[in-house]
C-alpha atoms as a printed R data frame, in Angstrom:
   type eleno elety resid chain resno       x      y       z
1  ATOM     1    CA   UNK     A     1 -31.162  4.636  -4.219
2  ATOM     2    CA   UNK     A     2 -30.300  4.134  -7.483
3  ATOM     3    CA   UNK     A     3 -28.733  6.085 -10.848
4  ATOM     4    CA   UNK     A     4 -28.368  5.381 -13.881
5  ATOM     5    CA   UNK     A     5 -24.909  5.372 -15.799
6  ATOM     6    CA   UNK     A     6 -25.223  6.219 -19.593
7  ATOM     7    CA   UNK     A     7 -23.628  4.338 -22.313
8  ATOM     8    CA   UNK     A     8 -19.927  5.550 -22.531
9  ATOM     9    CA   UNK     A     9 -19.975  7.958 -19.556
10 ATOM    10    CA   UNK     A    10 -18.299  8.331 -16.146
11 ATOM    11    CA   UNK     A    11 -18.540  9.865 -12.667
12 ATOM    12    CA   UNK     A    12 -17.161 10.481  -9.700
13 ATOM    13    CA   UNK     A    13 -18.513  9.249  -6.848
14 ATOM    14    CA   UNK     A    14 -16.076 11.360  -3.966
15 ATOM    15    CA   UNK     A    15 -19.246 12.492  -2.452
16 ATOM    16    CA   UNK     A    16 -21.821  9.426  -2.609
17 ATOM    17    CA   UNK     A    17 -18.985  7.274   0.031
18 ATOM    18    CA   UNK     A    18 -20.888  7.753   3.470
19 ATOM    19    CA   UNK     A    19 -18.631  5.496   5.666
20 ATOM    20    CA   UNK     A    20 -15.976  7.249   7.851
21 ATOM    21    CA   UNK     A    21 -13.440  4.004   7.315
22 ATOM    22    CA   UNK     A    22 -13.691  3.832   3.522
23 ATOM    23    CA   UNK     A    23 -10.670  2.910   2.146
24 ATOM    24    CA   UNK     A    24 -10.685  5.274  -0.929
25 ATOM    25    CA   UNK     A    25 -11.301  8.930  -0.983
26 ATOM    26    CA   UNK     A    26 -13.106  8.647  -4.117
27 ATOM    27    CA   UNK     A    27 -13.997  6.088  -6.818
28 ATOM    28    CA   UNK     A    28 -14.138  7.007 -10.256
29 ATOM    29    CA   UNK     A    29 -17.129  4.828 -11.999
30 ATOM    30    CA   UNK     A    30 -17.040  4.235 -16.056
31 ATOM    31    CA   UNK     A    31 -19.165  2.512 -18.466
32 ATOM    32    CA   UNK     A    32 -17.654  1.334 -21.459
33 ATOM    33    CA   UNK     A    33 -20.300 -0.170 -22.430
34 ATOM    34    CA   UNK     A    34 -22.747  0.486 -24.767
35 ATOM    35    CA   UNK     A    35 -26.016 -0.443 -22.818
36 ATOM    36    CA   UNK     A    36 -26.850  1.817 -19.121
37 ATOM    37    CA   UNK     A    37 -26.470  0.518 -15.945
38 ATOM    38    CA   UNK     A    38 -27.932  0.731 -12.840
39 ATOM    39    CA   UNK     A    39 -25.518  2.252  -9.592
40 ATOM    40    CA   UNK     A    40 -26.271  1.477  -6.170
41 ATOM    41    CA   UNK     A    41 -25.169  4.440  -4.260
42 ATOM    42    CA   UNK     A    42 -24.530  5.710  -1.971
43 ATOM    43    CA   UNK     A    43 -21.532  3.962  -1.541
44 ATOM    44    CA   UNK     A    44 -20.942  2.308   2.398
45 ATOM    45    CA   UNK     A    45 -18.608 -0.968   1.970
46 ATOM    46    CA   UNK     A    46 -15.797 -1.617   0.148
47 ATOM    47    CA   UNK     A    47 -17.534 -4.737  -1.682
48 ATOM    48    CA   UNK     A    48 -19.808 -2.296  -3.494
49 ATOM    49    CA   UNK     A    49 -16.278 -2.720  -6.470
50 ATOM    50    CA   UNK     A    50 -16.413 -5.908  -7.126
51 ATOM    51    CA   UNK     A    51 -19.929 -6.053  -7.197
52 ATOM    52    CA   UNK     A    52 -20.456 -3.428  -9.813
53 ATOM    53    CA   UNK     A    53 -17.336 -4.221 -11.653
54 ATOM    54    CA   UNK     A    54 -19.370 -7.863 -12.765
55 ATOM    55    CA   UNK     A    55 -21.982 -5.363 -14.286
56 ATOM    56    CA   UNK     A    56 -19.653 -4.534 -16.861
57 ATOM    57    CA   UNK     A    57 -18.322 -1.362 -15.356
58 ATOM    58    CA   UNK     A    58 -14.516  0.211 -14.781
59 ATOM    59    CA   UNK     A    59 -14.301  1.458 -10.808
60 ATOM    60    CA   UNK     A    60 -10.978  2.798 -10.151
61 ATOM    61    CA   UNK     A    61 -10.468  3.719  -6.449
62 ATOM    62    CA   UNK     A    62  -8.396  7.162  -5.650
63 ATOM    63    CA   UNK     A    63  -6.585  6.839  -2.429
64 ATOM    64    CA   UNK     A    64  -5.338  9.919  -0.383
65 ATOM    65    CA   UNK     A    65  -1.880 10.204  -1.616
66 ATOM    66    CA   UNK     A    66  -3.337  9.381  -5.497
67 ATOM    67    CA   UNK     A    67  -3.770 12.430  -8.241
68 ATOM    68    CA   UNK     A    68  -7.304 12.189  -8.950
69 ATOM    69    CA   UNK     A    69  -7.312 14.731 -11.738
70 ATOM    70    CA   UNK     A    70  -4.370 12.234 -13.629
71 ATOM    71    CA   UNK     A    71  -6.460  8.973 -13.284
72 ATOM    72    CA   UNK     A    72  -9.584 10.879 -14.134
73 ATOM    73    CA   UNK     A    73  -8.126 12.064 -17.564
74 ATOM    74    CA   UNK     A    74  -6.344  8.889 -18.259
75 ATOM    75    CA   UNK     A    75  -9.759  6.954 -17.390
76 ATOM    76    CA   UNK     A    76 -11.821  9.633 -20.087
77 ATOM    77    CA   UNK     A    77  -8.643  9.128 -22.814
78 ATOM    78    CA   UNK     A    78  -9.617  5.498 -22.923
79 ATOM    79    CA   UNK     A    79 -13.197  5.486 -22.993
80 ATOM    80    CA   UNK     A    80 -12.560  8.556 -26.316
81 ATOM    81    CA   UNK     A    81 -10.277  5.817 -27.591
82 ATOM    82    CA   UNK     A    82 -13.579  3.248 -27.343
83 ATOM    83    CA   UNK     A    83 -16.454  6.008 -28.465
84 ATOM    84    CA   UNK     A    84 -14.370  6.746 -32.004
């Protein structure tokens, strides 16, 4: 399955990762860009990154012992810095 990621948006994708042994605990998915793209999910191997990251998008994994809430507002201060 397949969504679409709007010009200058981002998600979370915490509850699209189906595989018990993921390394992450979420992945938070942004595109600077100014065109949409297409994302695979749901998430089961740890090769979906690099993959997507060649379509022009910003994944940054949250591990257990990361703040999610920091790197998601640090992650949406950059992409306001890009939109102005």
């Amino acid at each position: 399955m397949k969504f679409v990621m709007r010009p200058y948006h981002m998600v979370a994708l915490g509850g699209y990762i189906v595989e018990w042994d993921f390394p992450y605990r979420n992945l938070i998915v942004v595109n600077k860009t100014s065109e949409p793209i297409k994302v695979e999910i749901p998430v089961f191997e740890k090769e979906w990154i690099p993959e997507h990251r060649a379509l022009g998008l910003d994944i940054i994994p949250v591990k257990r012992e990361d703040n999610f809430l920091s790197l998601w507002k640090r992650a949406h201060a950059e992409l306001d810095m890009i939109r102005q």
